[in-house]
C-alpha positions as CSV (number, residue, x, y, z in Angstrom):
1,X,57.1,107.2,57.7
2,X,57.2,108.3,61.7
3,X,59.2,110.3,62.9
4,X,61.7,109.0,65.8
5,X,64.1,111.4,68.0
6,X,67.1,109.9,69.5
7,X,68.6,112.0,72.2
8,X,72.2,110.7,73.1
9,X,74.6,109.5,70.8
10,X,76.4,107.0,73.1
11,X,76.5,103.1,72.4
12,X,72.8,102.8,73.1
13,X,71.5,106.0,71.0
14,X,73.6,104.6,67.9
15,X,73.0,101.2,68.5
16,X,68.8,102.3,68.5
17,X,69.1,104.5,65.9
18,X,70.1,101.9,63.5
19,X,67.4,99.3,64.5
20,X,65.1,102.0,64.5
21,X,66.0,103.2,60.9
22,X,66.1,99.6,59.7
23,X,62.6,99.1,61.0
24,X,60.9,102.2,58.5
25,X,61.4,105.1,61.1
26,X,62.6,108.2,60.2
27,X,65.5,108.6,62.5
28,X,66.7,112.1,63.8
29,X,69.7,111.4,66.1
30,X,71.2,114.4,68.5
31,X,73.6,115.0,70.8
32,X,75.2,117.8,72.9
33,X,78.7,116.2,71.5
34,X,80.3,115.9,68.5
35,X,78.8,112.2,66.8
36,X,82.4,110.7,65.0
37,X,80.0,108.3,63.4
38,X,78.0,110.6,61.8
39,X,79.1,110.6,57.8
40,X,78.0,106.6,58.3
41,X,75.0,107.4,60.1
42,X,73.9,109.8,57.3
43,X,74.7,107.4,54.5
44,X,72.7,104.9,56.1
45,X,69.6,107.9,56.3
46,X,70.0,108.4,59.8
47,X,69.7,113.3,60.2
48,X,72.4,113.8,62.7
49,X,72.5,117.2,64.9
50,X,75.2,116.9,67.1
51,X,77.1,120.3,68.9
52,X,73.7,120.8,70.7
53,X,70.1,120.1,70.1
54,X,68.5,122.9,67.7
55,X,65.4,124.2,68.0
56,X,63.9,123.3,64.9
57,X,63.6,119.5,66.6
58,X,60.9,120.8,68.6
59,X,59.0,121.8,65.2
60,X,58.2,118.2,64.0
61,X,55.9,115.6,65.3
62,X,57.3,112.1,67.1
63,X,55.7,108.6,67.1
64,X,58.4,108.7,70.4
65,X,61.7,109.9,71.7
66,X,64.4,107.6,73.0
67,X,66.4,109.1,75.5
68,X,70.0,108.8,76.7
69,X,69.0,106.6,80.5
70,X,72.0,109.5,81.7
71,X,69.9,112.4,80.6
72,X,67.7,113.6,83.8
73,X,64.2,114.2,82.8
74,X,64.6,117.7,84.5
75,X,66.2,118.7,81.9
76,X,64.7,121.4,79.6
77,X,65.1,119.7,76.3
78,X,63.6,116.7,77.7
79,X,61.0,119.0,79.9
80,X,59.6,120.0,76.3
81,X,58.4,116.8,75.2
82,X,57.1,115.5,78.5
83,X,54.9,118.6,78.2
84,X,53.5,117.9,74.4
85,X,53.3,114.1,76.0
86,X,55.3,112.6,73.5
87,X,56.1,108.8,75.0
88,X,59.9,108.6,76.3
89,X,61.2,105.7,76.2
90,X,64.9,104.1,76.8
91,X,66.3,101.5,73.9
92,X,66.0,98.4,76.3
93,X,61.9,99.3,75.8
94,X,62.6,99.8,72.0
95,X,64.6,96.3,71.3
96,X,62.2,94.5,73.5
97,X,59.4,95.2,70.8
98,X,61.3,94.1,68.3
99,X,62.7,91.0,69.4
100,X,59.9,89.0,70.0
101,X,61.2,85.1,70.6
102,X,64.1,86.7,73.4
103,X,63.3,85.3,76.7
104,X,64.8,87.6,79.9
105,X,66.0,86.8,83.1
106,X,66.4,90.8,84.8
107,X,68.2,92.1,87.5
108,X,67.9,95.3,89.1
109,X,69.1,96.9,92.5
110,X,71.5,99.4,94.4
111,X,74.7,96.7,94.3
112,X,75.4,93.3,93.2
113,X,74.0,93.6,89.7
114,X,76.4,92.8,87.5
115,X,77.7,89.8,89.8
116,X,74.6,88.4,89.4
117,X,74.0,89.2,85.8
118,X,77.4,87.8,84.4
119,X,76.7,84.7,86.6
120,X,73.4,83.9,85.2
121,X,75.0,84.9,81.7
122,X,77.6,81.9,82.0
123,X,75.0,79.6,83.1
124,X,72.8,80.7,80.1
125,X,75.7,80.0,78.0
126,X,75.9,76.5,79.2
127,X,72.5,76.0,77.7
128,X,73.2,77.9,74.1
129,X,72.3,80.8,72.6
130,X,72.8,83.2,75.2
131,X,73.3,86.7,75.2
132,X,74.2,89.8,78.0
133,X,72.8,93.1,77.6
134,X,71.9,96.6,79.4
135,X,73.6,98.4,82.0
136,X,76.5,95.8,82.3
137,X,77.7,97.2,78.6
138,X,76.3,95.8,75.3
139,X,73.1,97.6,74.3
140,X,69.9,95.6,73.8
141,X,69.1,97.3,70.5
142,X,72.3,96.3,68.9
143,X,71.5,92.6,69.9
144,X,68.3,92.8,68.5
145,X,69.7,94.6,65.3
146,X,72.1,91.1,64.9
147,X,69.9,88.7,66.2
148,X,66.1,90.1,66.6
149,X,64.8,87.3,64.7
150,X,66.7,84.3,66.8
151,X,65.5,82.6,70.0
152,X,68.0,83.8,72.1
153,X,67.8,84.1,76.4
154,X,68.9,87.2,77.4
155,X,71.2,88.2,81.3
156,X,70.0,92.1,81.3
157,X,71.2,93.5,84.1
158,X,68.6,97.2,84.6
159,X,69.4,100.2,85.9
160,X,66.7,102.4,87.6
161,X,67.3,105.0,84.6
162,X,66.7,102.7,82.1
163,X,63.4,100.9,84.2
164,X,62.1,104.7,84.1
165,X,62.1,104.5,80.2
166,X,60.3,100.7,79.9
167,X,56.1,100.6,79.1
168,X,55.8,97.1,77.7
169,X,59.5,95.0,78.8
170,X,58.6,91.5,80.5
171,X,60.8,89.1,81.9
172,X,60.2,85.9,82.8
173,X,62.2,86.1,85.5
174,X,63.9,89.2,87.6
175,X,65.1,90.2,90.7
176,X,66.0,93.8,92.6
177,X,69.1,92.7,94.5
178,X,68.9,95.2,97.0
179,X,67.8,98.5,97.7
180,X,70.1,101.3,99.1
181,X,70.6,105.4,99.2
182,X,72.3,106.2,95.6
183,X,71.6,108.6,92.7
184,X,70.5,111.5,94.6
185,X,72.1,113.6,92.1
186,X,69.5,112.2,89.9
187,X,66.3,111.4,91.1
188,X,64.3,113.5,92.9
189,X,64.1,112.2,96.0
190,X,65.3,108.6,97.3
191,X,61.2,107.5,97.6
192,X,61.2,108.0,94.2
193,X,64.6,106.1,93.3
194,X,63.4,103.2,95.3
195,X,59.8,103.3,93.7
196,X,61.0,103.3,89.9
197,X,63.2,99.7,90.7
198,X,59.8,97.9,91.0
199,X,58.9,98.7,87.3
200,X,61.1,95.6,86.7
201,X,58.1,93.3,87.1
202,X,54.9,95.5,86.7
203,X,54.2,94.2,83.1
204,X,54.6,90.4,84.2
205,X,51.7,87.7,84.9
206,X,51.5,84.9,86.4
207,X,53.5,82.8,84.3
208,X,56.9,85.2,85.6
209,X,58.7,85.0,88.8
210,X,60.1,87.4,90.6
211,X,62.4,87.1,93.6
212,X,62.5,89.3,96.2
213,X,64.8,89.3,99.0
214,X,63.3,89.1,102.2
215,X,66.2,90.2,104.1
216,X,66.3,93.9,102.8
217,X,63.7,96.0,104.8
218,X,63.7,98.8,101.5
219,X,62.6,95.7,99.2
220,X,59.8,94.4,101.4
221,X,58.6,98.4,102.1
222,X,58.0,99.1,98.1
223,X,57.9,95.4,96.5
224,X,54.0,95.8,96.3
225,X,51.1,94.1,94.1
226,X,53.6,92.1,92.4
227,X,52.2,90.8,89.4
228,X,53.7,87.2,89.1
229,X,54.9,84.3,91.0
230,X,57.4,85.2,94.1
231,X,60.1,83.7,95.1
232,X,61.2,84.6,98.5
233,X,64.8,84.8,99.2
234,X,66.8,85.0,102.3
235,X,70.3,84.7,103.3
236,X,69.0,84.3,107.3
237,X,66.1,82.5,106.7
238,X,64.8,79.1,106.4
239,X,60.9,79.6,105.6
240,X,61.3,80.4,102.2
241,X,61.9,79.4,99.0
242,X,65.3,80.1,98.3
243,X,67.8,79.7,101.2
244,X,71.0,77.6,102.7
245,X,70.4,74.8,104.7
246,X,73.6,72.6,105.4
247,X,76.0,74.5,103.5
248,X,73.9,74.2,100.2
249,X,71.5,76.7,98.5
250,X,68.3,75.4,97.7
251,X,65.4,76.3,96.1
252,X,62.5,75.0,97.3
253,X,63.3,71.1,97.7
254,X,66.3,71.6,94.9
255,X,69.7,71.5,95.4
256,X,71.0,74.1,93.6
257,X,74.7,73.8,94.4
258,X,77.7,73.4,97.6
259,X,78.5,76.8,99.2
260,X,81.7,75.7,99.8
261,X,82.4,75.8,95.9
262,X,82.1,79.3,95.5
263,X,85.4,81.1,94.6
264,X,84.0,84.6,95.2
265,X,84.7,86.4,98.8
266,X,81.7,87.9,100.8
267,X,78.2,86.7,102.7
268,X,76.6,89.4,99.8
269,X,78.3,87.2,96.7
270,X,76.5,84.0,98.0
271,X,73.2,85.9,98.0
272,X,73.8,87.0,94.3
273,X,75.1,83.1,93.4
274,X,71.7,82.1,94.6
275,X,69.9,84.4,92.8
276,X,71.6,84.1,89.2
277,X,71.6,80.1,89.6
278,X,68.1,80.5,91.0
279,X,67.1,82.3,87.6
280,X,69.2,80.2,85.2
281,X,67.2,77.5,86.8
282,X,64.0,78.7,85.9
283,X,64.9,79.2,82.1
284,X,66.2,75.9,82.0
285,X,69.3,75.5,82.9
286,X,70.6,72.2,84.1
287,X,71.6,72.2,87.9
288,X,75.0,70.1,86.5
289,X,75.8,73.4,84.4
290,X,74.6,75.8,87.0
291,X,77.0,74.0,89.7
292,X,80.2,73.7,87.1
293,X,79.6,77.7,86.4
294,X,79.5,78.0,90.6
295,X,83.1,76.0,91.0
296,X,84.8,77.8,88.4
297,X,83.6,81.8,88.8
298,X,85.7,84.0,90.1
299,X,83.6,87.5,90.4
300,X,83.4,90.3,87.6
301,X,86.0,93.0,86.8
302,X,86.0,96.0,89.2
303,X,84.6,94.0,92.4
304,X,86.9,92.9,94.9
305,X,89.0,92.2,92.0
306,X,92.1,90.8,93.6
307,X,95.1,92.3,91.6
308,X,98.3,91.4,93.4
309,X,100.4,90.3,96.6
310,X,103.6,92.7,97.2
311,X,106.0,92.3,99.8
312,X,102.7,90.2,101.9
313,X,100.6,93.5,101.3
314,X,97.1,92.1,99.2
315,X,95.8,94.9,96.7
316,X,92.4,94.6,95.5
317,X,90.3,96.8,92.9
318,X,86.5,97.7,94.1
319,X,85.7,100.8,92.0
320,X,82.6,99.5,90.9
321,X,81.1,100.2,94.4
322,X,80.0,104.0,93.8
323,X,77.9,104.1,96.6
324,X,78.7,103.1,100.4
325,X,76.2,100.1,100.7
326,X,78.8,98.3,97.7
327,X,81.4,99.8,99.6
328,X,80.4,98.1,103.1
329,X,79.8,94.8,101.4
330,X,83.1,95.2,100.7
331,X,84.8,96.1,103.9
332,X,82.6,93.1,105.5
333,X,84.7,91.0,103.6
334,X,87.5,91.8,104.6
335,X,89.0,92.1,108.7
336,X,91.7,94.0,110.3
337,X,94.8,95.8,108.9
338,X,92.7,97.2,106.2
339,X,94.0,100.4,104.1
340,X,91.0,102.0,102.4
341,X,91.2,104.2,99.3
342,X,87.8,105.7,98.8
343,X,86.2,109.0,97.4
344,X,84.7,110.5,94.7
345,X,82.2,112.5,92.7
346,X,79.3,113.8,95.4
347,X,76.1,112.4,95.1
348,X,74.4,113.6,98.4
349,X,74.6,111.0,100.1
350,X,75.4,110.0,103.3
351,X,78.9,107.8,104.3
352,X,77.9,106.9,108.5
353,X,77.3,103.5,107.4
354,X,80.7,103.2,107.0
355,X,81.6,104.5,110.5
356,X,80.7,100.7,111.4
357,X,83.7,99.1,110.0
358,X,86.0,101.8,111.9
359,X,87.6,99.5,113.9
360,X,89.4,97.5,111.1
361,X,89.8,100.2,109.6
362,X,94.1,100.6,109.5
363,X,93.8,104.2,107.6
364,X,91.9,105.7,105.0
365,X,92.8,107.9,102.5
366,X,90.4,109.7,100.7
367,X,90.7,112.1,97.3
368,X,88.4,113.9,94.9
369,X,84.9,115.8,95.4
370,X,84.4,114.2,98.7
371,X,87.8,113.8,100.2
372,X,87.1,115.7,103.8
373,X,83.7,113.9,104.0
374,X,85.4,110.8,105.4
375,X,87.1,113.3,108.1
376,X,83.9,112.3,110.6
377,X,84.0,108.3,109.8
378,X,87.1,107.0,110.3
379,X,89.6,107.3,113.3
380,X,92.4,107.3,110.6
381,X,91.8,109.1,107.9
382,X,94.1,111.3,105.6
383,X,92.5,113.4,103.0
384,X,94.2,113.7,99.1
385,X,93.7,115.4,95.9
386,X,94.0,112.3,93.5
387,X,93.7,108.7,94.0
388,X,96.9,108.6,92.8
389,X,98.7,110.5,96.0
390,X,96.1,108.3,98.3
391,X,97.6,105.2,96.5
392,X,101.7,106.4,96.9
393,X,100.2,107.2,100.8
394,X,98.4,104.0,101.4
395,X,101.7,101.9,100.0
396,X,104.1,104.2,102.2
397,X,102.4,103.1,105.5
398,X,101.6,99.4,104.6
399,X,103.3,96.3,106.3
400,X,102.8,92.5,105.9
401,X,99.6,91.1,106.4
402,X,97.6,94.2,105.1
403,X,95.2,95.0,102.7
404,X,94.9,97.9,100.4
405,X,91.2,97.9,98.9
406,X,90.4,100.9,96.4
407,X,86.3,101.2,97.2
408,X,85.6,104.7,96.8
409,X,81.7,104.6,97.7
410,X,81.2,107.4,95.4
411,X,80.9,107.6,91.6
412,X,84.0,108.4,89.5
413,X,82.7,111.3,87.4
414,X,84.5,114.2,89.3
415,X,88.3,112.7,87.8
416,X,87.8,109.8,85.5
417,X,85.6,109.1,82.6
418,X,83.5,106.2,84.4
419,X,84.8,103.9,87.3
420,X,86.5,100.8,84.5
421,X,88.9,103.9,83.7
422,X,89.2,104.5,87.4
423,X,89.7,100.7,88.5
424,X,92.6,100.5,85.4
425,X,94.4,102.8,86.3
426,X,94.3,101.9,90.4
427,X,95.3,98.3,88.9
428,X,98.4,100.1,86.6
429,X,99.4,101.9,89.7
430,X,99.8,98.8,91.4
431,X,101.4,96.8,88.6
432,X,103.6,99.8,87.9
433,X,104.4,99.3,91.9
434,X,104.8,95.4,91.4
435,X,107.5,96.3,88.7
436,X,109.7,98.8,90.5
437,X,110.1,96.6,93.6
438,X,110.9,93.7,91.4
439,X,113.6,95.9,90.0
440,X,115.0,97.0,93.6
């Protein structure tokens, strides 16, 4: 029996654990926390070290280790087996093996990726038998665990951590959305970032397609010796294979669907609608089903969320842009009389895109790690401890007719436990704001 080490005891490291186990390994699970399922993971044979990683792990020999995609490989525990060049891999790479009749359609890329992944996820769903997985919540190891043996096609959406963990995975079809400065607190340097999103299609062949977007000067720098069919998208452009001509996305000499029946806000959301339905297409979708998902979607949780109207002021929940390229995709799709609530943990990079959208820019209140950082970009700009205070600010100096838009550009890891926790409790602000003026 071979030995397997699990490092992280999230989600993903339980959910691969157990697949792992029921596949014949001998499963040694740890983690720096304490593991509250551990008397069921020992039951079922799994060792469990949690409080810290002993080093009597680094006695015994490992087929593999499946790491935590949060874990930085510069880190010493993991530096040890890189050095004895024991394989690392991520649990996407370890339920792909064992799921051999799932067919993929990826996504990849600095922003838009879960837009485009819960699109093509609906679509799928149209057609049967469809499952999401990866970065947008649901590990692919405890899919496989329920359903390994099932034809089943699969909306992953990838992020670059878990692409740096993947030797074998192949989709049939995949994207990288977009490429932009982000996890500099990561990687080591934004080369290298940009470099490990095209191991999304370096195992394909020439029956897979991969569709790059022509428009985004990063993607056409590093999307090199691609290994499949290419699909060249552009939101500007008319010479290639997927673009708008008369107010209808095509692809190729197919009408995929009217522009005019998307519900979600933003040039960037009609990019990522042609991209899902673009993929759904390709695994088989009908263009009847891909059109009805179009007419009735009205974006993912967290981005641009629309949340209320009070008193003719619009609130609207963006925390799922952590970096300032989602965060300008956002501001361009809004105008003037904008109040901005942005800030966060500091990842190193730079906010001057933002100085662009200045001008509509009513105020902005910033809060957390980088709350003075915004001093230099905007006219108007207060800086606050919490995003609590920016938000009692931001609704003392709004009139009618404007817009208060929580995108921090930043990740939330400096206050809150990830951005959902940050973007409910913006929306329970709001609703708790809603409620008191009701009452007045």
């Amino acid at each position: 029996m071979s030995n397997v080490l699990v490092i992280g005891a999230a989600r993903s490291g339980i959910a691969v654990s157990k697949l792992l186990n029921s596949k014949g390994y001998h499963v040694l699970l740890t983690d720096m926390k304490e593991i509250k399922e551990k008397e069921e993971l020992i039951l079922n044979g799994i060792e469990v070290f949690d409080g810290g990683h002993p080093d009597t792990l680094k006695e015994l020999d490992y087929e593999f280790v499946v790491k935590n995609p949060g874990i930085p490989y510069r880190v010493e525990f993991i530096q040890f087996f890189l050095k004895k060049q024991i394989p690392i891999y991520t649990e996407i790479e370890i339920g792909y093996r064992f799921a051999p009749e799932f067919q993929y359609g990826a996504i990849t890329g600095t922003d838009g990726k879960t837009t485009i992944t819960t699109l093509l996820y609906e679509m799928l769903k149209k057609k049967g038998n469809a499952l999401v997985a990866g970065n947008i919540g649901t590990p692919l190891s405890e899919l496989v665990f329920e359903h390994g043996n099932e034809k089943r096609d699969v909306a992953i959406e990838l992020s670059n951590f878990q692409l740096l963990g993947m030797s074998t995975f192949k989709p049939v079809v995949s994207t990288v959305s977009n490429l932009a400065p982000d996890h500099l607190d990561y990687m080591d340097s934004l080369e290298e970032y940009y470099i490990s999103k095209m191991k999304i299609y370096e195992n394909c062949d020439n029956n897979d397609y991969f569709i790059r977007n022509v428009d985004d000067e990063n993607i056409m720098k590093y999307a090199k010796d691609i290994p499949c069919q290419i699909i060249d998208f552009s939101l500007k452009r008319k010479d290639v294979d997927l673009y708008i001509k008369d107010h209808y996305a095509y692809y190729k000499e197919i009408q995929l669907f009217d522009i005019d029946d998307l519900k979600i806000v933003g040039d960037f959301n009609c990019g990522n609608a042609m991209m899902a339905s673009c993929m759904a297409y390709i695994m088989g979708v009908s263009l009847t089903d891909i059109q009805d998902v179009i007419s009735f979607f009205k974006g993912v949780e967290h981005r641009i969320e629309y949340v209320a109207t009070i008193n003719n002021v619009r609130y609207y929940n963006d925390t799922k842009a952590t970096n300032t390229h989602a965060a300008c995709a956002a501001l361009s799709a809004f105008h003037n009389n904008l109040i901005l609530l942005c800030g966060g943990k500091d990842k190193h990079i730079s906010f001057d895109d933002m100085k662009a959208f200045d001008h509509q820019i009513k105020h902005c209140f910033s809060f957390g790690q980088t709350k003075d950082k915004f001093k230099d970009i905007f006219t108007h700009q207060t800086s606050c401890e919490t995003m609590q205070e920016a938000f009692e600010n931001a609704v003392a100096l709004a009139k009618p007719g404007d817009v208060i838009l929580l995108s921090p550009a930043c990740s939330s890891f400096d206050q809150f436990k990830n951005y959902e926790v940050r973007g409910e409790i913006y929306k329970q602000l709001v609703l708790d704001y809603a409620k008191k003026r009701s009452q007045e």
